[in-house]
VMD Tcl script that builds the backbone (N, CA, C; Angstrom):
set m [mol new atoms 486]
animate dup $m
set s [atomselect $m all]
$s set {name element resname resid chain x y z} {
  {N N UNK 1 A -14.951 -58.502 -43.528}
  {CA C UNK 1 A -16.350 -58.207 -43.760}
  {C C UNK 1 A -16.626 -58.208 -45.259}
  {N N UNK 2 A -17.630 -58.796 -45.471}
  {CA C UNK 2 A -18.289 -58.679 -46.896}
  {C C UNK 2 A -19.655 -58.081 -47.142}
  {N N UNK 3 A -19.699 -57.711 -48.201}
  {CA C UNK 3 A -21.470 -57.097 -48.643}
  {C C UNK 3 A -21.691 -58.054 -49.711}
  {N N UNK 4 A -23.234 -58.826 -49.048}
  {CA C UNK 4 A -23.825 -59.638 -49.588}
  {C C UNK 4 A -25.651 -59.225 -50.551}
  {N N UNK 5 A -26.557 -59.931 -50.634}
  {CA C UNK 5 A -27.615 -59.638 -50.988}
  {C C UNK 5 A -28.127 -60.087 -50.240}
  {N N UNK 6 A -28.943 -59.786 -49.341}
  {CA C UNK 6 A -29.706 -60.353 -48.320}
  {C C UNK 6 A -30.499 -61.249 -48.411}
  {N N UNK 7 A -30.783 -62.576 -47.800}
  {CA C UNK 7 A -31.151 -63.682 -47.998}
  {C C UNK 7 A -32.498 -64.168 -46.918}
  {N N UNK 8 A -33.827 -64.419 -47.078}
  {CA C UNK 8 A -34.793 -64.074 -46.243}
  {C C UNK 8 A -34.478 -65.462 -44.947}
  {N N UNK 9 A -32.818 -66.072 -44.816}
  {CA C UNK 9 A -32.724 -66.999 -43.756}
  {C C UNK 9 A -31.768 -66.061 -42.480}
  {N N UNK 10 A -31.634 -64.821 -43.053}
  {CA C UNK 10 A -31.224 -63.664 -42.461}
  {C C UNK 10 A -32.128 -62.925 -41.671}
  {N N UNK 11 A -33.445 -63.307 -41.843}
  {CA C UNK 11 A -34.370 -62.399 -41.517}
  {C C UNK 11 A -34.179 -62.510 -40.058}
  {N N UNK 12 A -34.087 -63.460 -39.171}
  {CA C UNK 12 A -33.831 -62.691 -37.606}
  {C C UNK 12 A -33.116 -62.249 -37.623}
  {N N UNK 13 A -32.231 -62.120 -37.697}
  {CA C UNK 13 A -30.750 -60.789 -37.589}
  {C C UNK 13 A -31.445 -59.393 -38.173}
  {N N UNK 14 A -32.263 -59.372 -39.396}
  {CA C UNK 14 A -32.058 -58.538 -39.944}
  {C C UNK 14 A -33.162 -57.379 -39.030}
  {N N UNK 15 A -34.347 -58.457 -38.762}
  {CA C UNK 15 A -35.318 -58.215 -37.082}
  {C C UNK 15 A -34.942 -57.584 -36.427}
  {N N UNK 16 A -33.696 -58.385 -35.464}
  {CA C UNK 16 A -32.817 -57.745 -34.460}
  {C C UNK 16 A -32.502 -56.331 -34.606}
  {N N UNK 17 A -31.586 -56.452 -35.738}
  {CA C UNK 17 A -31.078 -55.093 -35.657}
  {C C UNK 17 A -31.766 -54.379 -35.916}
  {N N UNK 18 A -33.247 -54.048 -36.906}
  {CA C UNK 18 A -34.513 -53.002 -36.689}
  {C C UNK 18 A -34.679 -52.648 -34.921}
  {N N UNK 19 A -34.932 -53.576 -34.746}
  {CA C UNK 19 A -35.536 -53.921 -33.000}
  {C C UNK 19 A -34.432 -52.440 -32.311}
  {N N UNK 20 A -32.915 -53.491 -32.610}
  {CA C UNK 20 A -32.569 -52.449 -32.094}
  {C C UNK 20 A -32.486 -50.717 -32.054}
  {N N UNK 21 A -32.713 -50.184 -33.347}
  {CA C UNK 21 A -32.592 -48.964 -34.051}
  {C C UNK 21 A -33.948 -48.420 -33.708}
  {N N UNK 22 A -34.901 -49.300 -33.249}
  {CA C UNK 22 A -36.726 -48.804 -32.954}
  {C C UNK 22 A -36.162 -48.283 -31.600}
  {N N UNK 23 A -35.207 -49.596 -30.770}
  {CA C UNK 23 A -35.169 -49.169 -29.406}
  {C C UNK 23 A -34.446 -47.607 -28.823}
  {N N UNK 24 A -33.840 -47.075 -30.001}
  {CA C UNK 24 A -32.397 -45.993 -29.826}
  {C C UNK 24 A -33.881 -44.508 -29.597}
  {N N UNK 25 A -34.565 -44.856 -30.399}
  {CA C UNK 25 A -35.751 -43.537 -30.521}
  {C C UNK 25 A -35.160 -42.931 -31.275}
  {N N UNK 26 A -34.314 -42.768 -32.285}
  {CA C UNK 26 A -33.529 -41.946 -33.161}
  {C C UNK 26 A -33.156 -42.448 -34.456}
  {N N UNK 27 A -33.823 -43.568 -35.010}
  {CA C UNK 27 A -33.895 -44.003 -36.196}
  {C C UNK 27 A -34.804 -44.390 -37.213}
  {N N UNK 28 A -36.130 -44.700 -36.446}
  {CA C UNK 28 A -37.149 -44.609 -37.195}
  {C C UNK 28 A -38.534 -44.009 -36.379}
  {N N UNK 29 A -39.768 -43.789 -36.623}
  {CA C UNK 29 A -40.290 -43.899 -35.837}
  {C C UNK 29 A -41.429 -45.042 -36.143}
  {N N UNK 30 A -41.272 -46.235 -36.449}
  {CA C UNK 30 A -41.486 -47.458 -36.030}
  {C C UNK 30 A -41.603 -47.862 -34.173}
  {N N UNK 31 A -42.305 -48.201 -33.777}
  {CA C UNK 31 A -42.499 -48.582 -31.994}
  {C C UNK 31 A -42.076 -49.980 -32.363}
  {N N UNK 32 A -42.602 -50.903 -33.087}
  {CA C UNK 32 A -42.327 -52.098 -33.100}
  {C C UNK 32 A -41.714 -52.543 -34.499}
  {N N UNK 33 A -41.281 -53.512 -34.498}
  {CA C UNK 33 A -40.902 -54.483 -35.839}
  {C C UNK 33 A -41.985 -54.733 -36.574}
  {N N UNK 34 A -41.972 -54.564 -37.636}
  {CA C UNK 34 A -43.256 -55.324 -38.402}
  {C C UNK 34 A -42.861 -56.789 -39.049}
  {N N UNK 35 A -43.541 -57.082 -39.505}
  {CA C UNK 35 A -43.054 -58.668 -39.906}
  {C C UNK 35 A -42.269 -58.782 -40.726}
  {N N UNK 36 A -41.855 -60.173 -40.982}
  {CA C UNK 36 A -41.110 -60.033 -41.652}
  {C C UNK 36 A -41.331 -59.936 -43.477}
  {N N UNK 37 A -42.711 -60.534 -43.677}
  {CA C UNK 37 A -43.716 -59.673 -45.081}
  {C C UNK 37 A -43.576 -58.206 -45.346}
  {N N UNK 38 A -43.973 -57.691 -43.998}
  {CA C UNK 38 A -43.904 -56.210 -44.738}
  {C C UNK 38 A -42.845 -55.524 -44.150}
  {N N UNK 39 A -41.600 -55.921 -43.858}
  {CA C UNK 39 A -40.637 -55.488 -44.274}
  {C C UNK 39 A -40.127 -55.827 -45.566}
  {N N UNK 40 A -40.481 -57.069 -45.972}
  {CA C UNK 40 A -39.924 -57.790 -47.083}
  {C C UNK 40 A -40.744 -56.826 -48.290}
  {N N UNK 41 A -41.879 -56.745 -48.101}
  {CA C UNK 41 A -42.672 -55.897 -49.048}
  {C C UNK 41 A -41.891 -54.343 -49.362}
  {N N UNK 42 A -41.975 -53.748 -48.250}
  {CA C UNK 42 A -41.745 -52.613 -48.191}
  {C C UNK 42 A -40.438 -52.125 -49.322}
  {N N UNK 43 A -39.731 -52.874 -49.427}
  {CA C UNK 43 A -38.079 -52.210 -50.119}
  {C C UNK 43 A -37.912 -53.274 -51.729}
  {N N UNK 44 A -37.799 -52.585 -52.494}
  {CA C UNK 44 A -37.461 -53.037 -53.808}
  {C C UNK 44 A -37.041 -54.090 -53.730}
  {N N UNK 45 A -37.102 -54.926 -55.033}
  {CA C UNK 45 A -35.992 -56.362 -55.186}
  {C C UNK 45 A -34.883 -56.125 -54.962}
  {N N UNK 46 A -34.399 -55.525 -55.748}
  {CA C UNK 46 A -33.008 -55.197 -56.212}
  {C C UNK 46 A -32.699 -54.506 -54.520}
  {N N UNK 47 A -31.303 -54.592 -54.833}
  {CA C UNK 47 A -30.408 -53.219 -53.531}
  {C C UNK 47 A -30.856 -53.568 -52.371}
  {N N UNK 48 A -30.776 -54.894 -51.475}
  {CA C UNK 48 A -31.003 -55.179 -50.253}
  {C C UNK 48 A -30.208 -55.912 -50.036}
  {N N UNK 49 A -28.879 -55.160 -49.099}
  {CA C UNK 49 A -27.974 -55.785 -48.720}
  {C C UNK 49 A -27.016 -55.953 -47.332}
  {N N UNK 50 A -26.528 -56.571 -47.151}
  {CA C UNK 50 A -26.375 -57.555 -45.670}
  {C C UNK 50 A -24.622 -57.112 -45.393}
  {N N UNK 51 A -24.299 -56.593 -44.598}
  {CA C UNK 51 A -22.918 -56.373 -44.254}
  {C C UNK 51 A -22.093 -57.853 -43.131}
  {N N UNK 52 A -21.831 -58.248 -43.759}
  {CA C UNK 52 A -21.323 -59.771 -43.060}
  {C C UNK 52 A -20.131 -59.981 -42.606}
  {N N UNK 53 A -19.857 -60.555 -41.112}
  {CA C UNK 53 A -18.470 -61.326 -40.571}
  {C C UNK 53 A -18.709 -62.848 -40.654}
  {N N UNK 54 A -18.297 -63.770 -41.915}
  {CA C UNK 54 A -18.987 -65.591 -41.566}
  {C C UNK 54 A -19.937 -65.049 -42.163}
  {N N UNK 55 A -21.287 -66.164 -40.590}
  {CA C UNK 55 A -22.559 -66.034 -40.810}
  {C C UNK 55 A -23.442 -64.953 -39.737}
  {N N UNK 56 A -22.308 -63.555 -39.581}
  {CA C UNK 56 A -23.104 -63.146 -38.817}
  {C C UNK 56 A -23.466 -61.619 -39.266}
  {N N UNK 57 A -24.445 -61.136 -39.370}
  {CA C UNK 57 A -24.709 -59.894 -39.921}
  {C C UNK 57 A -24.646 -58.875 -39.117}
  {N N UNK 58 A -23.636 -58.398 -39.770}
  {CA C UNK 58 A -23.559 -56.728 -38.869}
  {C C UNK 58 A -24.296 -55.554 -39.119}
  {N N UNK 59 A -24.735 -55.599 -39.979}
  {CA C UNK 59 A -25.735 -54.407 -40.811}
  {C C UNK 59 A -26.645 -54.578 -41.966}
  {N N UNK 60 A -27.306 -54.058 -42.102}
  {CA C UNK 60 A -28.371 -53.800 -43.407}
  {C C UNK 60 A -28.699 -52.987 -43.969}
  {N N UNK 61 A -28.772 -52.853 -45.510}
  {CA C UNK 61 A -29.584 -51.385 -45.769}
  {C C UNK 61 A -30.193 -51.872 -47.067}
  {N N UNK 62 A -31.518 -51.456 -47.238}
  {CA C UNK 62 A -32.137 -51.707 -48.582}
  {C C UNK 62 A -33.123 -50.051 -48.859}
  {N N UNK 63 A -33.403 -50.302 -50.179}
  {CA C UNK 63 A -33.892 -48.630 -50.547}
  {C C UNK 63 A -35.623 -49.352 -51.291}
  {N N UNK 64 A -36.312 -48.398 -51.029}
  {CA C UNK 64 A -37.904 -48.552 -50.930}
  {C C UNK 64 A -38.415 -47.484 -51.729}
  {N N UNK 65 A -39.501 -47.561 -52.582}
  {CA C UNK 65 A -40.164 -46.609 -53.356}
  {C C UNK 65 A -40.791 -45.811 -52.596}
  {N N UNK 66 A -40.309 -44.452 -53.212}
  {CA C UNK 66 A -40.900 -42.786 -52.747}
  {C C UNK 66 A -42.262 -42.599 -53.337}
  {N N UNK 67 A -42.519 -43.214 -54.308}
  {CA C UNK 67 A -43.709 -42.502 -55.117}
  {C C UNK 67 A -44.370 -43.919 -56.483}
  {N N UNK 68 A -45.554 -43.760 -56.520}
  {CA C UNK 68 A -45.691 -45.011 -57.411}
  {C C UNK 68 A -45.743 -44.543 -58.959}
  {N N UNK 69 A -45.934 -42.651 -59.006}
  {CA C UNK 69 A -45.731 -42.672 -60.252}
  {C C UNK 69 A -44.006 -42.701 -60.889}
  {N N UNK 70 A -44.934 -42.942 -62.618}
  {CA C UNK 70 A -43.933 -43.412 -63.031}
  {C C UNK 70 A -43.094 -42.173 -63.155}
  {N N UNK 71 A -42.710 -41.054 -62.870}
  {CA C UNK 71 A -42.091 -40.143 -62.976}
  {C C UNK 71 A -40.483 -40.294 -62.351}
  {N N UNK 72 A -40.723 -41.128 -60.871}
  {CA C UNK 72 A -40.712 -40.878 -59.681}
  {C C UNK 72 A -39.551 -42.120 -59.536}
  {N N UNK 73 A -39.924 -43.216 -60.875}
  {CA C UNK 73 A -39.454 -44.323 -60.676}
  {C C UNK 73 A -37.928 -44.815 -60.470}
  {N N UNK 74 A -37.194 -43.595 -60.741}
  {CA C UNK 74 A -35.783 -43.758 -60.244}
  {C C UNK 74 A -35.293 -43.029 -58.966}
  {N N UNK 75 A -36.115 -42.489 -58.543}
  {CA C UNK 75 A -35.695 -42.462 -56.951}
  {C C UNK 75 A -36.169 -43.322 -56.212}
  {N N UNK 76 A -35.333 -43.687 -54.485}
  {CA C UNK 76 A -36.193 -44.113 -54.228}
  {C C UNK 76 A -35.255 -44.019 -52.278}
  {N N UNK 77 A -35.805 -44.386 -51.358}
  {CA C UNK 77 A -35.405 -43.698 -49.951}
  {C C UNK 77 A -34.538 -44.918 -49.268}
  {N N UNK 78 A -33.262 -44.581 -48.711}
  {CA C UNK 78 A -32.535 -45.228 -47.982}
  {C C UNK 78 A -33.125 -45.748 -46.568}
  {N N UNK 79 A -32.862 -46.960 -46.555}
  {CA C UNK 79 A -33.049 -47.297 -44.896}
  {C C UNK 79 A -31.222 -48.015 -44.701}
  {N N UNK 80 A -30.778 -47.516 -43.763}
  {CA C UNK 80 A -29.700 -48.796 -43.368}
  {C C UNK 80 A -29.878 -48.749 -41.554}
  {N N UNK 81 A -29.008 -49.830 -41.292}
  {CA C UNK 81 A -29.175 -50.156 -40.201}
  {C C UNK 81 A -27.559 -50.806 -39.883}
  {N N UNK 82 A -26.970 -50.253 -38.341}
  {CA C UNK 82 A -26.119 -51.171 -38.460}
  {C C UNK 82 A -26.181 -52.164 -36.793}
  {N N UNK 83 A -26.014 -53.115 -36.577}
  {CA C UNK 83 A -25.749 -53.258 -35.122}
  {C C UNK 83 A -25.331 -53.017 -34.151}
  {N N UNK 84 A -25.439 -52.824 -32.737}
  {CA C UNK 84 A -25.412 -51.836 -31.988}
  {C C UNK 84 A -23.842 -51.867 -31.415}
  {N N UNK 85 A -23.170 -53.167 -31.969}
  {CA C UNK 85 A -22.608 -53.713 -31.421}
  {C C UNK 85 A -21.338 -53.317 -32.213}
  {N N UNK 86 A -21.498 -52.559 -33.304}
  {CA C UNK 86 A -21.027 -52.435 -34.394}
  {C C UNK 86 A -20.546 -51.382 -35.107}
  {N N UNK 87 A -20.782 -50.552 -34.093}
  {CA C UNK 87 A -21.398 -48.540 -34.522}
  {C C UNK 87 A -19.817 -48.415 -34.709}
  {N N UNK 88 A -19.140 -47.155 -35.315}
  {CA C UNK 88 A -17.821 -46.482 -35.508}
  {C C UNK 88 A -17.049 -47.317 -35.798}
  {N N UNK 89 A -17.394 -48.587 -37.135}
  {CA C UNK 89 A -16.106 -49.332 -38.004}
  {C C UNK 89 A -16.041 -49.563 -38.825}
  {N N UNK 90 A -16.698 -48.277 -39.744}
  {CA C UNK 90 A -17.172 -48.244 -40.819}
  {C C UNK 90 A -17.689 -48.544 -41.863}
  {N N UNK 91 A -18.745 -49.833 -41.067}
  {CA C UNK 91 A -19.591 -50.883 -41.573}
  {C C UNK 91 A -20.804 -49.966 -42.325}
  {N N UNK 92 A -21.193 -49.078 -41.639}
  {CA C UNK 92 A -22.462 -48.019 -42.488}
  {C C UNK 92 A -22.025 -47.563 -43.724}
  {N N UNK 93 A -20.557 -47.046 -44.088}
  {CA C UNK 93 A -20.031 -46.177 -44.858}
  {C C UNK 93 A -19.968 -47.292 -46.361}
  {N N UNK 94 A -19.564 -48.337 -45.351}
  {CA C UNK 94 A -19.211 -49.354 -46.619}
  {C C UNK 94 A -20.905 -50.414 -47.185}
  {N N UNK 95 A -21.675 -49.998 -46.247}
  {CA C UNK 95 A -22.659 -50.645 -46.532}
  {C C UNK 95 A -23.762 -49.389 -47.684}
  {N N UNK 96 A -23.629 -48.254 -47.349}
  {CA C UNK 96 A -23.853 -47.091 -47.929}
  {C C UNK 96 A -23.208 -47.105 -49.763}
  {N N UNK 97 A -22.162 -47.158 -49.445}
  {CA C UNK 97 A -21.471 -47.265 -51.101}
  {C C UNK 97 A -21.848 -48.145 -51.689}
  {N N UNK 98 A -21.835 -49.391 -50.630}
  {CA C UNK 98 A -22.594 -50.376 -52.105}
  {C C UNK 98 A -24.164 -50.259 -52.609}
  {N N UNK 99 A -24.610 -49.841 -51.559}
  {CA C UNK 99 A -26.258 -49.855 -51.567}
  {C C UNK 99 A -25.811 -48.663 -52.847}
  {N N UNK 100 A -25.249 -47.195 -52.668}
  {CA C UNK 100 A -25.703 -46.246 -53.979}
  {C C UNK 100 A -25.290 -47.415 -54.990}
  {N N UNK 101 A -24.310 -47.947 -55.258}
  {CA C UNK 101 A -23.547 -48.878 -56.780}
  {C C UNK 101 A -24.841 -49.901 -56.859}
  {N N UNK 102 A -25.362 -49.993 -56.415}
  {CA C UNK 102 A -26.282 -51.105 -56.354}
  {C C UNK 102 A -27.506 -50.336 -57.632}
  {N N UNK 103 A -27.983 -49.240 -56.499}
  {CA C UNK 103 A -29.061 -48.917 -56.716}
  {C C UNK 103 A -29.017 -48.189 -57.878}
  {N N UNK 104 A -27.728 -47.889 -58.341}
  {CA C UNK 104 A -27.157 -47.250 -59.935}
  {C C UNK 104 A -27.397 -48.112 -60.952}
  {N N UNK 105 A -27.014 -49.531 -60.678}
  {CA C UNK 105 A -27.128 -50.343 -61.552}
  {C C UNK 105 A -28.359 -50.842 -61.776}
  {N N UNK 106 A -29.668 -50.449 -61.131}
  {CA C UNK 106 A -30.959 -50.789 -61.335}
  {C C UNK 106 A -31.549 -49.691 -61.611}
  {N N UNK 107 A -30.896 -48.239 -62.225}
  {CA C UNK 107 A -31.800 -46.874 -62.630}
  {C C UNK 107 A -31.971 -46.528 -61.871}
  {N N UNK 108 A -31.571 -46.164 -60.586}
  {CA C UNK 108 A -32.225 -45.198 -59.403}
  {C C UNK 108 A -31.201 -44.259 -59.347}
  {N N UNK 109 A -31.651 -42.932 -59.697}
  {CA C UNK 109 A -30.741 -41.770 -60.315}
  {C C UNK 109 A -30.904 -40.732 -58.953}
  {N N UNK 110 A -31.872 -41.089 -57.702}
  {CA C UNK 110 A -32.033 -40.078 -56.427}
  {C C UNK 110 A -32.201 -40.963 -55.596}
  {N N UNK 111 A -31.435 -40.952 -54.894}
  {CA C UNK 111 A -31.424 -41.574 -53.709}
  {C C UNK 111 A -31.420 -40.513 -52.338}
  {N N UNK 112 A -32.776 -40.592 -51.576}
  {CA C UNK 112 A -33.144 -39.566 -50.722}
  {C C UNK 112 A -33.118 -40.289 -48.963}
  {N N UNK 113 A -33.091 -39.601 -48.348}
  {CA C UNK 113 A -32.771 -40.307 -46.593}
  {C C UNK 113 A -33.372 -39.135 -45.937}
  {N N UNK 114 A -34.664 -39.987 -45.076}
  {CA C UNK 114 A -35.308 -38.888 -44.138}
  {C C UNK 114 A -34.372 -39.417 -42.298}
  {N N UNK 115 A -33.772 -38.351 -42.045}
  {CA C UNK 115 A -33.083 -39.558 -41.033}
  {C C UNK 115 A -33.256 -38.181 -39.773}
  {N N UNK 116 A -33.861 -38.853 -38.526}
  {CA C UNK 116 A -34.256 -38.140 -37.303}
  {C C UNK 116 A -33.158 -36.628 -36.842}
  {N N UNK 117 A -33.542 -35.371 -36.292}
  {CA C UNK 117 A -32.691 -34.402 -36.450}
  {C C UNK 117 A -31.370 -34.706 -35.208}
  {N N UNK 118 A -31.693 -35.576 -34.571}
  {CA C UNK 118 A -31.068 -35.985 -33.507}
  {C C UNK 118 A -29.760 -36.973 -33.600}
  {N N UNK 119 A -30.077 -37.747 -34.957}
  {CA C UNK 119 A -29.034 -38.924 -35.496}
  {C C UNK 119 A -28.166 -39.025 -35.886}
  {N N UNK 120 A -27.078 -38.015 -35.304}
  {CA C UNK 120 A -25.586 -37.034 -35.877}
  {C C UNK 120 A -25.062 -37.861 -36.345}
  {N N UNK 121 A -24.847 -39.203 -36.217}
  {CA C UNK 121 A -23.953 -39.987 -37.147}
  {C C UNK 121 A -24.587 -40.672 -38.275}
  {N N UNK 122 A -25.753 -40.704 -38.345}
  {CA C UNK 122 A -26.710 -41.024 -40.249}
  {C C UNK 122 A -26.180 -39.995 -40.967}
  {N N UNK 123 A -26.708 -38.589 -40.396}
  {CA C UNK 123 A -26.192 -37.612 -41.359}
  {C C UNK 123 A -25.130 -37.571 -41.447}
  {N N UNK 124 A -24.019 -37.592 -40.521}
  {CA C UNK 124 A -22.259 -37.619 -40.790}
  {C C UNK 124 A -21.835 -38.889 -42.296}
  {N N UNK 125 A -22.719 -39.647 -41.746}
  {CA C UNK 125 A -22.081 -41.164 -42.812}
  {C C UNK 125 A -22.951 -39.972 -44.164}
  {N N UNK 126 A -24.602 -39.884 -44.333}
  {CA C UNK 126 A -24.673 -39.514 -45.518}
  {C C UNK 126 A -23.999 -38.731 -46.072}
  {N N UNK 127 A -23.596 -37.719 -45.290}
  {CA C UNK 127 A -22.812 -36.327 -46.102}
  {C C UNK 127 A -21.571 -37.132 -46.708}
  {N N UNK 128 A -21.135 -37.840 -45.471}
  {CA C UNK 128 A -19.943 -38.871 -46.373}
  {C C UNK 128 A -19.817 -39.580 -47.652}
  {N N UNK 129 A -20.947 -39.893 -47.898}
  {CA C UNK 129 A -21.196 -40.736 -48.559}
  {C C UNK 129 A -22.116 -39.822 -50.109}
  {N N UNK 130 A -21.716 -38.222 -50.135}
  {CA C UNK 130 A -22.085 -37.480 -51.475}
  {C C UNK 130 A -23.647 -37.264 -51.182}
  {N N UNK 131 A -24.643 -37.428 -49.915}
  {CA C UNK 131 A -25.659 -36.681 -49.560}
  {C C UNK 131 A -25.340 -35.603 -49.474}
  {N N UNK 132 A -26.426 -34.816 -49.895}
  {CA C UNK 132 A -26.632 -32.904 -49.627}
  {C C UNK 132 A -27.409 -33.052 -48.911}
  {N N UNK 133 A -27.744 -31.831 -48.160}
  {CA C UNK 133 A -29.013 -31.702 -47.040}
  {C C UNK 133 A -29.931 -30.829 -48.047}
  {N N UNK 134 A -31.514 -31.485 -48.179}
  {CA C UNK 134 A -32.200 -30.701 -48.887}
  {C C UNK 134 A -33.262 -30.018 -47.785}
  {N N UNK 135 A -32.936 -30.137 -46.473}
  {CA C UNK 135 A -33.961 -29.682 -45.898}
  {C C UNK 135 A -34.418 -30.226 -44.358}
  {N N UNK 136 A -34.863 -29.397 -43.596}
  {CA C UNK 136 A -35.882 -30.028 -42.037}
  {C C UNK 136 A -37.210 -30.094 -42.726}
  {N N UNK 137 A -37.834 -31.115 -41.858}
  {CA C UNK 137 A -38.967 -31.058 -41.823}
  {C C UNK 137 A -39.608 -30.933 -40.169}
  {N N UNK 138 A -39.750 -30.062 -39.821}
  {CA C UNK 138 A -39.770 -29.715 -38.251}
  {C C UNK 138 A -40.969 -30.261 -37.642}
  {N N UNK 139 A -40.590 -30.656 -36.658}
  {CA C UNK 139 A -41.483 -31.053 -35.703}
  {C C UNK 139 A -43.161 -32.108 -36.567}
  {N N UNK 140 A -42.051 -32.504 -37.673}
  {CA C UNK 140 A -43.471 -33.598 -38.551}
  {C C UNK 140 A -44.013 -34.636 -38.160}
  {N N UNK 141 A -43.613 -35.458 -36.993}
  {CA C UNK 141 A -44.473 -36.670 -36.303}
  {C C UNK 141 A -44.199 -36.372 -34.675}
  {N N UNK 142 A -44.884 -37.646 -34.169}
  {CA C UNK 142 A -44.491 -37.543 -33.152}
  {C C UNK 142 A -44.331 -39.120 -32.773}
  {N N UNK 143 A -43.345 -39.730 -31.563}
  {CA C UNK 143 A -42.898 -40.277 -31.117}
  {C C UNK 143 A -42.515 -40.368 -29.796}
  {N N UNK 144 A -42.991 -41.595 -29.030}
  {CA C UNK 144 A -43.788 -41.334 -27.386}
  {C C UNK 144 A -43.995 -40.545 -27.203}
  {N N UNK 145 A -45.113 -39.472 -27.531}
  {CA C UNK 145 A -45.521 -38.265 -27.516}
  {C C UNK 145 A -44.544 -36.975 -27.203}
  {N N UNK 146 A -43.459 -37.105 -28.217}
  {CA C UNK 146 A -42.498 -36.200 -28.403}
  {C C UNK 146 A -42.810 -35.566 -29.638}
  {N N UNK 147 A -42.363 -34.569 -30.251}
  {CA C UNK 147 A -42.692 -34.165 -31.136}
  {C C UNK 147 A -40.974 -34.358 -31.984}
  {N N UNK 148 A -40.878 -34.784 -33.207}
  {CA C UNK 148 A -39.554 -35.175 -33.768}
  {C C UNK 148 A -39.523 -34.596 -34.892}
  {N N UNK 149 A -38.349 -33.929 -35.447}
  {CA C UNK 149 A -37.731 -32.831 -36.335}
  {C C UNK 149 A -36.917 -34.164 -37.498}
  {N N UNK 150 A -37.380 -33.855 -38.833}
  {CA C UNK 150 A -36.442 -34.849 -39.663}
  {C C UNK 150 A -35.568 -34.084 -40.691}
  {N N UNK 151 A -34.383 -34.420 -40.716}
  {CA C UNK 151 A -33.348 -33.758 -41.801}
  {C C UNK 151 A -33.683 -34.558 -43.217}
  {N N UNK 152 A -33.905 -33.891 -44.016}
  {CA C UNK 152 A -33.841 -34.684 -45.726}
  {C C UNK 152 A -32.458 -34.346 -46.704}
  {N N UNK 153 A -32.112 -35.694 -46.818}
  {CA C UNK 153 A -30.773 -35.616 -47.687}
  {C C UNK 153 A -31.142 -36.235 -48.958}
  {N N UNK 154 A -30.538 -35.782 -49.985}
  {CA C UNK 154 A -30.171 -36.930 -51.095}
  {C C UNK 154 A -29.231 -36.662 -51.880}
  {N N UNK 155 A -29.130 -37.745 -52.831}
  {CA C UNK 155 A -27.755 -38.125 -53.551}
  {C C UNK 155 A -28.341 -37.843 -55.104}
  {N N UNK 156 A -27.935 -37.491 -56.031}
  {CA C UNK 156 A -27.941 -37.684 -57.042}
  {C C UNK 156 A -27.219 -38.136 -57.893}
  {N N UNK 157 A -27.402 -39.282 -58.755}
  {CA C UNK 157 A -26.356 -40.223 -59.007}
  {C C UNK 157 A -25.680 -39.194 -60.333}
  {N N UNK 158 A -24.306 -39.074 -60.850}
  {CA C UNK 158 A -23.404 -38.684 -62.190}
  {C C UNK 158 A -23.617 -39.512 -63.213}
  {N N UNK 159 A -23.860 -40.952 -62.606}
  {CA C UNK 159 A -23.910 -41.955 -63.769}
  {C C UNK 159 A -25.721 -42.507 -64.284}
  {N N UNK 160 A -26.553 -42.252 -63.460}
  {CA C UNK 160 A -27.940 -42.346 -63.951}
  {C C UNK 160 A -28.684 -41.617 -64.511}
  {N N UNK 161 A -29.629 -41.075 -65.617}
  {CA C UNK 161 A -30.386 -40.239 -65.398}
  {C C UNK 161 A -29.994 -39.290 -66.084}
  {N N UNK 162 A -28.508 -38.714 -66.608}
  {CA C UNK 162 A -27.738 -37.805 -66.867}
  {C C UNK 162 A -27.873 -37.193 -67.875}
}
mol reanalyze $m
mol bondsrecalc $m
mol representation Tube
mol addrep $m
């Protein structure tokens, strides 16, 4: 397996595996895929990257702006994703480390993850991966008219910001 930069001829795979993580009810609360624009919009240049076997993608994770002021401008919020097909081989962990080295090398000194209270293995990989828990946010949306609880983690980088 390799970690690549994600390439927009990736974009069905990268579809898929949203699709799939919408379908779990425990990873975003997204109902559907959005396109592939505003996903593409949504997450920084930099730090969008593709966990690869060949030409086939096993995972994704890119990090997206928290805030537009300029205060704000070195944090910014984790999404990863891995395939379903794919879970417990430590494709997240390794897709996680590069995304923080990534996102170090472009000034992002906080790296924060709102990840569902239900999603025991996001939070297992973040804590792994030098997340703290800063917090619930209880019962803050809802989803098929459930009401859903979110854990907030983040990282603070040693080498950014310092």
């Amino acid at each position: 397996m390799e970690i690549i930069t994600w390439h927009e001829k990736y974009a069905p795979a990268i579809i898929d595996i949203y699709q799939h993580g919408i379908d779990t009810g425990n990873a975003t609360f997204e109902t559907e895929v959005p396109s592939w624009d505003k996903i593409n919009a949504k997450f920084h240049t930099h730090s969008r990257l593709l966990a690869m076997d060949m030409e086939t993608v096993l995972g994704w994770a890119a990090i997206g702006v928290v805030s537009p002021r300029e205060c704000y401008s070195g944090v910014a919020e984790v999404t990863i994703y891995v395939h379903k097909n794919h879970h417990g081989q430590g494709i997240g962990k390794q897709l996680l480390k590069a995304l923080i080295e990534h996102s170090e090398q472009n000034q992002i000194w906080t790296l924060v993850s709102v990840i569902h209270e239900e999603n025991r293995a996001s939070i297992h990989l973040h804590d792994q991966c030098g997340f703290r828990l800063i917090g619930y946010r209880e019962r803050i949306a809802q989803l098929g008219g459930d009401w859903k609880t979110t854990v907030m983690m983040e990282r603070r980088s040693t080498l950014v910001g310092i």
